[in-house]
C-alpha positions in Angstrom: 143.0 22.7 163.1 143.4 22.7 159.3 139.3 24.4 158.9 140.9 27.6 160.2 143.8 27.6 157.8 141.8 26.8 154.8 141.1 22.8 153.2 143.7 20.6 152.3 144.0 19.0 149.2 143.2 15.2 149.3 147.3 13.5 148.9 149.0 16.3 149.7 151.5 16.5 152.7 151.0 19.2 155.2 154.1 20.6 157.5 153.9 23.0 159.7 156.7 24.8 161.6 157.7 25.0 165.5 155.9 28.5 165.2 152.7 26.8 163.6 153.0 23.8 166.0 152.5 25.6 168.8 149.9 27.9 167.8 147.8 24.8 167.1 148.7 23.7 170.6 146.9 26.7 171.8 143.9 26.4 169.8 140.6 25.3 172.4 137.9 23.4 170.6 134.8 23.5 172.1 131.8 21.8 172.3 128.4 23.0 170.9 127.2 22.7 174.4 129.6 25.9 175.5 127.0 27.9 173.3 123.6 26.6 175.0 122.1 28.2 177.8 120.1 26.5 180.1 119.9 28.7 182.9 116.1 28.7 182.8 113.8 30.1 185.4 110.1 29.6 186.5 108.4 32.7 185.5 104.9 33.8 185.9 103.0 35.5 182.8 99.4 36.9 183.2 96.7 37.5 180.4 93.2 38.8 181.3 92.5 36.1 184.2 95.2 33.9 183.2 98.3 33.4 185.2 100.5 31.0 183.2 104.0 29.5 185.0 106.7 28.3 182.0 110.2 27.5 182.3 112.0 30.2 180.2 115.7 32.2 179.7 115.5 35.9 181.1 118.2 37.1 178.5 118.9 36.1 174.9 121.3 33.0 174.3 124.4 33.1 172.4 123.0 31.1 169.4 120.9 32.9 167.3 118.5 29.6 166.4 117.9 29.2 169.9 115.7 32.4 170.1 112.7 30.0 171.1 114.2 30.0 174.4 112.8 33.8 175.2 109.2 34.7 175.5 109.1 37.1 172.2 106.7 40.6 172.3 104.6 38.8 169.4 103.5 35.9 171.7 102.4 38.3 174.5 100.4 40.0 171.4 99.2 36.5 170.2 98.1 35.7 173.8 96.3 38.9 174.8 94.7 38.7 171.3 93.3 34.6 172.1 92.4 35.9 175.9 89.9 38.1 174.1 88.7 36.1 171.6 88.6 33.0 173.6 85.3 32.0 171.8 87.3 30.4 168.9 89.4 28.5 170.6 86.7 26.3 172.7 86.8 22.7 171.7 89.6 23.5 168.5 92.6 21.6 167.9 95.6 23.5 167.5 99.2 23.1 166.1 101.4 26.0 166.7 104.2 26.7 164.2 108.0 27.8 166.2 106.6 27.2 169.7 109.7 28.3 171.5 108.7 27.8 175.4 104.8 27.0 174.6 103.9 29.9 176.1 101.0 30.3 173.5 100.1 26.5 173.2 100.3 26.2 177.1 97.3 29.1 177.3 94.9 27.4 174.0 95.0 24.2 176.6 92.7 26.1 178.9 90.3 26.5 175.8 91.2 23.7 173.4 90.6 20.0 172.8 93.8 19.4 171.7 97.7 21.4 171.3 100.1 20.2 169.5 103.4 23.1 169.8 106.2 22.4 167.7 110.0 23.3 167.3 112.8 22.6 164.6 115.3 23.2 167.3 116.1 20.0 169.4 117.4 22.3 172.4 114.4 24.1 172.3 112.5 21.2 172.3 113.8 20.1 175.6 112.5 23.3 177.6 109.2 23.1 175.7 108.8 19.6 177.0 110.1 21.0 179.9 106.9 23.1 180.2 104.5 20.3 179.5 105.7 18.6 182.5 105.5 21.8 184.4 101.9 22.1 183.5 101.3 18.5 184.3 102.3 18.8 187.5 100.4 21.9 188.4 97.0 21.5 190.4 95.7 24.5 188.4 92.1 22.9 187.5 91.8 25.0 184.0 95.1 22.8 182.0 93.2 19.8 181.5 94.1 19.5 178.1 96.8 17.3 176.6 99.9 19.0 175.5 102.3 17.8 173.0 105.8 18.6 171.3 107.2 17.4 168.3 109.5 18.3 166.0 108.8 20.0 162.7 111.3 22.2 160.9 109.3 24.2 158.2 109.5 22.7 154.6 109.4 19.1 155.7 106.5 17.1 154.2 108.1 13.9 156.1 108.0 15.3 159.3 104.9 16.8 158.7 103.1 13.7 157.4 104.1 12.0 160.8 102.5 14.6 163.0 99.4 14.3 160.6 99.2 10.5 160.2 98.4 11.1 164.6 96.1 13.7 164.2 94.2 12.0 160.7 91.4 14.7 161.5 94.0 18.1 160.5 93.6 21.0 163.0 90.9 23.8 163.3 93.6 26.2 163.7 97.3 26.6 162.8 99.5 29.5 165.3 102.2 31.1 164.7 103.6 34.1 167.2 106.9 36.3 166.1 108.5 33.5 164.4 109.3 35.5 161.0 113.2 36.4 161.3 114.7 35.0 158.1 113.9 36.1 154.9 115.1 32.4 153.4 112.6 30.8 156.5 109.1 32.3 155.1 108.5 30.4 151.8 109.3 27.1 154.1 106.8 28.7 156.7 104.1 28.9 153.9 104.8 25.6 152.2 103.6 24.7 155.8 100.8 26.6 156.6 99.4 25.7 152.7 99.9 21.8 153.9 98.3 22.0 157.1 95.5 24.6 155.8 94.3 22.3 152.7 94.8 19.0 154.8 91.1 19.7 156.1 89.2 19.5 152.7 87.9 22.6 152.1 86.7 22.5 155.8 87.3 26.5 157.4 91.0 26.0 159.1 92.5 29.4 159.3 96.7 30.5 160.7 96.7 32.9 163.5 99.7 34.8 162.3 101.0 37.4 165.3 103.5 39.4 163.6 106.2 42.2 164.5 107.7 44.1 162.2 111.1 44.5 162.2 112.4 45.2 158.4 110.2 46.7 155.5 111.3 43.9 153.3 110.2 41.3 156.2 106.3 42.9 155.8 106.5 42.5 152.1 107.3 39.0 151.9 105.3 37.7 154.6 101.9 39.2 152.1 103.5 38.3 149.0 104.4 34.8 150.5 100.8 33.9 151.4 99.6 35.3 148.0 102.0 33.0 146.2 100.9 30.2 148.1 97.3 30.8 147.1 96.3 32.1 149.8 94.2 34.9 151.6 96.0 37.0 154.0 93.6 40.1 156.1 94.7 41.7 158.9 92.5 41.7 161.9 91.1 44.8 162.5 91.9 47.1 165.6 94.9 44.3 166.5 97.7 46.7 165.2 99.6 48.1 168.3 103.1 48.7 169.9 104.4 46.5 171.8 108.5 47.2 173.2 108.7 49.6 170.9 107.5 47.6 167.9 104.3 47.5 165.8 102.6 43.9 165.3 99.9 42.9 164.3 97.6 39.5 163.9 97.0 38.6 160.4 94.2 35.7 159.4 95.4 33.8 156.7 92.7 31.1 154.9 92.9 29.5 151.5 90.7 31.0 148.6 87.8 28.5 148.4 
């Protein structure tokens, strides 16, 4: 296995000793499927007077990009924060930005007109459609609305365009819960949320940001990002809290008209 020694130049003649031979005899490649956990289980999730059922993982995966597989303390903030406000939600379109499971899509459905949750992560993606089937096939009379799940990793006009060229109208409202990790991530985030935010001419389209600090620098860029794009970030008064140990808080983020 000639990537764990180093690359080999392109003509040249490799050979390895009995010692060498052998160690490569020993050497167990494995698939990327060794990584993924699938062991996901039904579990029940209650905000206000809403009991919600999603497939999800009870502990974290081995693969760092498959943290959309746990429900995250900044989508139990988002949700208790919609549950309140429910108002804004009745008769909105929604995309959500890094749905992991669709815990928070799967809850606008009992307000909304229409949810759109999407994922970059194509393993993710399978338990969130996972959980649209789960809700289809639940006799609970509130999900009436249509849930879908499509792929959109931040930064991509192409993939973006797509969703957009199905839903020609835009969205009311743009969600994203705990889904700032990586500092290289959050200018892609943003070039999204600008897209998606000035795709309804002028028309009021706000992001729902629920966000968890976890690093200084983190709470920086997240303002400065959204003030680079041209756009106006406020934090939602009386919204700051902890939640497992960690401060978060919803931001409203609008373009400047």
């Amino acid at each position: 296995n000639w990537q764990l020694r180093g690359l080999v130049p392109r003509g040249k003649t490799v050979t390895m000793s009995r010692e060498e031979k052998e160690e490569e005899d020993d050497i167990v490649c494995l698939d990327e499927s060794f990584f993924i956990n699938d062991d996901y289980q039904i579990t029940d999730f209650t905000f206000g007077s809403h009991v919600l059922q999603l497939y999800c993982l009870q502990s974290s995966s081995t693969d760092f990009d498959l943290t959309g597989q746990l429900v995250w303390p900044g989508a139990v903030l988002m949700n208790d924060y919609l549950t309140q406000n429910a108002n804004m939600l009745q008769g909105c379109s929604v995309i959500e930005l890094g749905s992991g499971v669709g815990i928070t899509g799967v809850l606008c459905s009992r307000f909304c007109r229409g949810v759109v949750m999407t994922d970059h992560n194509d393993e993710v993606l399978k338990i969130l459609k996972k959980n649209i089937k789960l809700q289809e096939s639940s006799d609970d009379s509130m999900c009436c609305t249509e849930l879908k799940a499509e792929k959109l990793e931040w930064g991509s006009s192409d993939q973006l365009n797509c969703i957009l060229q199905e839903h020609p109208e835009g969205f009311d409202l743009v969600l994203g819960a705990d889904i700032c990790f990586q500092q290289a991530n959050v200018p892609l985030l943003f070039d999204t949320v600008e897209l998606l935010l000035r795709d309804r001419d002028q028309k009021k389209c706000k992001f729902i940001l629920a966000y968890v600090s976890r690093a200084k620098v983190m709470d920086a860029m997240v303002i400065n990002e959204a003030i680079r794009h041209g756009l106006q970030i406020n934090e939602v008064s009386g919204t700051r809290r902890i939640i497992k140990n960690l401060e978060g808080v919803i931001f409203e983020i609008m373009t400047n008209h």
